[in-house]
C-alpha positions as CSV (number, residue, x, y, z in Angstrom):
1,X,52.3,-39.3,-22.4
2,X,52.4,-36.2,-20.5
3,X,48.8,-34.9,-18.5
4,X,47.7,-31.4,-18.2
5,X,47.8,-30.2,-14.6
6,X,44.4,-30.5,-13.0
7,X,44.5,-27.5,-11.3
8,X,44.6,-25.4,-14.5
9,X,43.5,-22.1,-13.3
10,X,42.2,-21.3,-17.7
11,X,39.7,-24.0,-17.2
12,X,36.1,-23.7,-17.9
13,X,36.6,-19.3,-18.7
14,X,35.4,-17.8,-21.5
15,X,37.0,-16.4,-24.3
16,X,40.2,-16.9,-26.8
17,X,42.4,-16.1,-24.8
18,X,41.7,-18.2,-21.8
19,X,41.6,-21.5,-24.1
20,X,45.4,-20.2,-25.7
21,X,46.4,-20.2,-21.8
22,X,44.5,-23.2,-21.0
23,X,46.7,-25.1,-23.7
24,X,49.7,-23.6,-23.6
25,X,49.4,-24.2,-19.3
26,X,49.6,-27.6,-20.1
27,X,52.9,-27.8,-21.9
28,X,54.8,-25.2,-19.6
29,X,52.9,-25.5,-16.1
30,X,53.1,-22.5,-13.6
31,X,55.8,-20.6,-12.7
32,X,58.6,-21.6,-11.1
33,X,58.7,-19.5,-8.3
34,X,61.1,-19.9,-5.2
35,X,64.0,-22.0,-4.8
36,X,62.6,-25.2,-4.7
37,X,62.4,-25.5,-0.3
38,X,61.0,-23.1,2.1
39,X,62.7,-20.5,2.7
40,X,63.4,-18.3,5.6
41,X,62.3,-14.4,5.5
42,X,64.9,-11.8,4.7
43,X,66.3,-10.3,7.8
44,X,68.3,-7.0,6.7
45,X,71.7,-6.5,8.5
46,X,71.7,-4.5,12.0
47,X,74.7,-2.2,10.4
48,X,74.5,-2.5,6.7
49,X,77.4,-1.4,5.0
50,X,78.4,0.9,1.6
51,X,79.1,-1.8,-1.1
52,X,81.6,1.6,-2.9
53,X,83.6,2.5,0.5
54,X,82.8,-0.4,3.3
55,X,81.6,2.0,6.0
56,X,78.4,2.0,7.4
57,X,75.4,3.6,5.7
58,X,74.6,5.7,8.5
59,X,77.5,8.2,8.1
60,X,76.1,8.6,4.5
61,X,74.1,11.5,2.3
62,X,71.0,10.2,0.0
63,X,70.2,12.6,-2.1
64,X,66.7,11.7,-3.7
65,X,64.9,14.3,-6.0
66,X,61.9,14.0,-8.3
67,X,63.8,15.5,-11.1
68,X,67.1,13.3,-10.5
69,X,67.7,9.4,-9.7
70,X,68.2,8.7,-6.0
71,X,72.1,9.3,-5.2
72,X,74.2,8.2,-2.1
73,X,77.0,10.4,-1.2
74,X,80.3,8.8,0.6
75,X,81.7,10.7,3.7
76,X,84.9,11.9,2.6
């Protein structure tokens, strides 16, 4: 037979909708978060490059607007 977690975080609050959580907790646990190991901090690229053209980012136009999505313009 399966146990409920004892660190159930709906435990002992008020209210409906903290004793539907505090069930339903038991059967599904907390999210599953991560990868399963520690993992390393992301470290960005020191020359990242276009994923459309391959050169680097720095030759390229963004064009961000309120109005508009952000845009990034290949150098010809």
């Amino acid at each position: 037979m399966r146990r409920p977690p004892a660190d159930n975080p709906f435990r002992g609050r008020p209210g409906f909708w903290n004793r539907v959580n505090q069930v339903a907790y038991s059967f599904a646990g907390p999210a599953q978060v991560g990868i399963g190991r520690p993992e390393a901090a992301y470290v960005p690229p020191a020359d990242p490059r276009c994923p459309l053209c391959g050169r680097s980012m720095t030759e390229h136009t963004v064009l961000r607007t309120e109005s508009a999505p952000t845009r990034v313009r290949c150098p010809v």
